[in-house]
N, C-alpha and C positions, 0 to 999 in steps of 0.2 A: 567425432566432433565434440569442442569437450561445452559441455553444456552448466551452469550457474545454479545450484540447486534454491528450491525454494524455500525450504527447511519443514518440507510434510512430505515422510518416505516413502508411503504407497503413492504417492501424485509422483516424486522426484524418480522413482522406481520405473513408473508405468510409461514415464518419457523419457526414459533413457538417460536421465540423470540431473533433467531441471530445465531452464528454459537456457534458448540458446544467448550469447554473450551480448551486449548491446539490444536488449529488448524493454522494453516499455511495456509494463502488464495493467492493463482496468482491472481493478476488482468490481464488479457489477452486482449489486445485490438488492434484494429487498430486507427493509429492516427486520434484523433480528437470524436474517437467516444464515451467517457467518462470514459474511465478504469482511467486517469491521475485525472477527476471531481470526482470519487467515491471516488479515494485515497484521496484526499484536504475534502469532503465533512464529509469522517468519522471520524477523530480526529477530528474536528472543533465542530459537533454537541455531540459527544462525551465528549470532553472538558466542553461543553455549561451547561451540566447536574451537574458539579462542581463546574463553576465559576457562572451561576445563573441559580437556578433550575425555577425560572418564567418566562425567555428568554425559556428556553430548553422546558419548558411546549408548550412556543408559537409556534415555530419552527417544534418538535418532535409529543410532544403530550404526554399519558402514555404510560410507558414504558409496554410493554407484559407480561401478567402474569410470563413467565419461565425466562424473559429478566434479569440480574443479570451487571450492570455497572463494569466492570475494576477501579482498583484501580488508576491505574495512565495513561496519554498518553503520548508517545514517538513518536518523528518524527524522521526517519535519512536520512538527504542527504549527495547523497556519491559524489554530483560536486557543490551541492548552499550555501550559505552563506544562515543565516536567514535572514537578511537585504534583500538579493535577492529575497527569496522566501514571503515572506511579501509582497513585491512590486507587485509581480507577482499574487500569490494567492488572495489578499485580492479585486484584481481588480472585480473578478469574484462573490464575496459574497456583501451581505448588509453589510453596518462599523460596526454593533454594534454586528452583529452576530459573525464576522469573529475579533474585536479584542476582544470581552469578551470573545467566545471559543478560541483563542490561549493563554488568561493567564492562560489554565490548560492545555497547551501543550508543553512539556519539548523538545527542539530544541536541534538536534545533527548535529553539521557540520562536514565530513569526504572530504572535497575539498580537505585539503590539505597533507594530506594521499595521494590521490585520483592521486593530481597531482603531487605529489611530484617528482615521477621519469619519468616523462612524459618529452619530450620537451617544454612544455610548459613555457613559460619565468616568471620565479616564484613572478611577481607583479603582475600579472594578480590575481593570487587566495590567496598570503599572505597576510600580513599588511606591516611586518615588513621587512626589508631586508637581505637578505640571511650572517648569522656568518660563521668563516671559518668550526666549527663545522657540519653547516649545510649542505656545499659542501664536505666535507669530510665523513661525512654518506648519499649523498643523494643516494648511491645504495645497503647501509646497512639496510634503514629504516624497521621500521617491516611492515611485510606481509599487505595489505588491509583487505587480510578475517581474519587476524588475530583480528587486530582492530576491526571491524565488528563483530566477534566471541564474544573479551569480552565487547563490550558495550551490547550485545543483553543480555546475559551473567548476565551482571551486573543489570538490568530493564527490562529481558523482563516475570519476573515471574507474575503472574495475573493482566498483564496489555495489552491495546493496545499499538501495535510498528506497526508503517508504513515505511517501508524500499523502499526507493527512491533512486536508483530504482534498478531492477534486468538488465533492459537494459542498465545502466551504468555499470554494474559489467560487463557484457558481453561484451560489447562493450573495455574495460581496455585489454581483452584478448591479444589482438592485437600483444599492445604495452608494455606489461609486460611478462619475464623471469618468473615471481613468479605465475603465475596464464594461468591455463591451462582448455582446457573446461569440463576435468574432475571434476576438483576442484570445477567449479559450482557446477555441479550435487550432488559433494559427499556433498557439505557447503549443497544446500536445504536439504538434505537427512537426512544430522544429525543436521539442524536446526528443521528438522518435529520430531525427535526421543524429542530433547529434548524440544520442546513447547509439547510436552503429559506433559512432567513432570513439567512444568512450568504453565500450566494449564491457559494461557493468549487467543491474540487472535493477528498472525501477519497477516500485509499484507503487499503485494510488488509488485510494477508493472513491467509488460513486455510491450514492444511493441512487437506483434509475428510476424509484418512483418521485422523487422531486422534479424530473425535465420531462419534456415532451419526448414522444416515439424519434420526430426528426430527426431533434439535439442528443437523444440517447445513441442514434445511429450514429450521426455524425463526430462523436466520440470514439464508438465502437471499432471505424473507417477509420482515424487517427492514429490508434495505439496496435503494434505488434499482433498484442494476443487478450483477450477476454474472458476472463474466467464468473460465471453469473452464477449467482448464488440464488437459491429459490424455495418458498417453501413448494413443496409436492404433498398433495392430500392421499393416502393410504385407506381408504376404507375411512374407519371412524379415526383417524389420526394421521398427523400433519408430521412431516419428515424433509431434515434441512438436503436439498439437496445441491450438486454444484454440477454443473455443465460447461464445457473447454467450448467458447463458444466460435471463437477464430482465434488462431494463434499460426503464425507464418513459421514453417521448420516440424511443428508440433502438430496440429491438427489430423493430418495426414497419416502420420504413426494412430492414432488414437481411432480412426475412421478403418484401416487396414485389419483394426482388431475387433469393431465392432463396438467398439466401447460409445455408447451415448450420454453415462450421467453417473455421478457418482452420490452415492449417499455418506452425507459426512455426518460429524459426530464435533463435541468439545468439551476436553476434559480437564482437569488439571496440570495436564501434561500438554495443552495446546491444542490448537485443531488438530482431526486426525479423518482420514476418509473407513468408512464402516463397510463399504460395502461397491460394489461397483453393477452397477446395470448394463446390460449388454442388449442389443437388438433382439429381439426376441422373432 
């Protein structure tokens, strides 16, 4: 079966070559513990395989017998500018890794979507300064998940989309009439229906300490597969660890072997897993 790699090799290795096609993956994490680094690290080495396949060699390695590349990568932030997220993400990688993989990474900004009807004082997230057009629909504008819907819509057939984030979507609830916590649930639901048909590979992160246990499950029940990121205490010292918490296709391989958790690491070179724990 040919499987969509995630672009981290002992993970893409251990499952036989990345998650299967058409899957919807949560990154699930507590802050800090690397769900945000996975997300940054897998369109970048993803990219890398595109833009130069002898960089990707150094970094990756080969790719897994069953491992089959996505045609294209998609980034979408739903509050950064790319100019912002550049800034931010590239701190954390090698230069040559982090700007030759992002020239095969197609950048989607939804800030001003995002903030449009927020209080927020609209120079903060625009360029240009508000037409009388623009105050005159600022409570017309279309929907977030709308947008959302048709860019995924529009690029997410047999390719990677990394959706930054699902904690920002959550979080909008709030303070938005148009989006209710229903409307999450049902957007993941018939985002999973239609990546079967689109036959790609998304991902999107949570933070799961912002929602309740319920709403974290009822997420969990929505997407594919879940990968939680945690910190684990060691004695006197705390270790990022990641756990396959459900994944349909995958889980089953990883239970067959014993494997419970993996202790991951982040370097210059991107996420990478250090170590793997086994049922003892």
């Amino acid at each position: 079966m040919v499987r969509i790699p995630f672009g981290v090799r002992q993970l893409d290795t251990t499952i036989d070559g990345g998650a299967p096609p058409g899957s919807v993956v949560l990154l699930s994490g507590e802050a800090g513990a690397g769900a945000r680094e996975f997300m940054y690290t897998s369109p970048l080495i993803t990219g890398l395989a595109t833009a130069d396949p002898e960089l990707f060699d150094l970094y990756y390695g080969d790719l897994p017998t069953a491992a089959e590349l996505p045609e294209e990568v998609h980034y979408i932030s739903l509050t950064a500018s790319e100019a912002q997220f550049r800034e931010e993400a590239s701190r954390a990688f090698e230069a040559e890794l982090f700007e030759t993989g992002m020239e095969a990474v197609e950048y989607h900004d939804l800030s001003t979507t995002y903030f449009h009807v927020s209080p927020v004082p609209r120079q903060w997230y625009a360029d240009r300064a508000p037409s009388i057009k623009d105050i005159r629909t600022r409570d017309d504008r279309e929907e977030l998940l709308t947008v959302l819907g048709d860019l995924l819509s529009d690029h997410a057939a047999n390719n990677l989309v990394v959706i930054d984030s699902l904690t920002d979507l959550i979080t909008a609830i709030g303070d938005r009439a148009d989006i209710e916590w229903a409307d999450v649930t049902f957007f993941l639901k018939g985002l999973q229906k239609a990546a079967h048909d689109w036959g790609g590979l998304i991902l999107t992160y949570l933070n799961f300490e912002t929602i309740s246990e319920e709403r974290n499950g009822q997420l969990v029940d929505a997407a594919d597969g879940t990968l939680t990121f945690e910190w684990a205490s060691g004695g006197s010292t705390l270790a990022r660890t990641m756990v396959v918490k459900q994944f349909r296709g995958v889980l089953s391989q990883l239970e067959s072997e014993d494997i419970v958790r993996f202790e991951t690491e982040f370097t210059d070179a991107g996420f990478d897993i250090s170590d793997v724990r086994k049922i003892r």
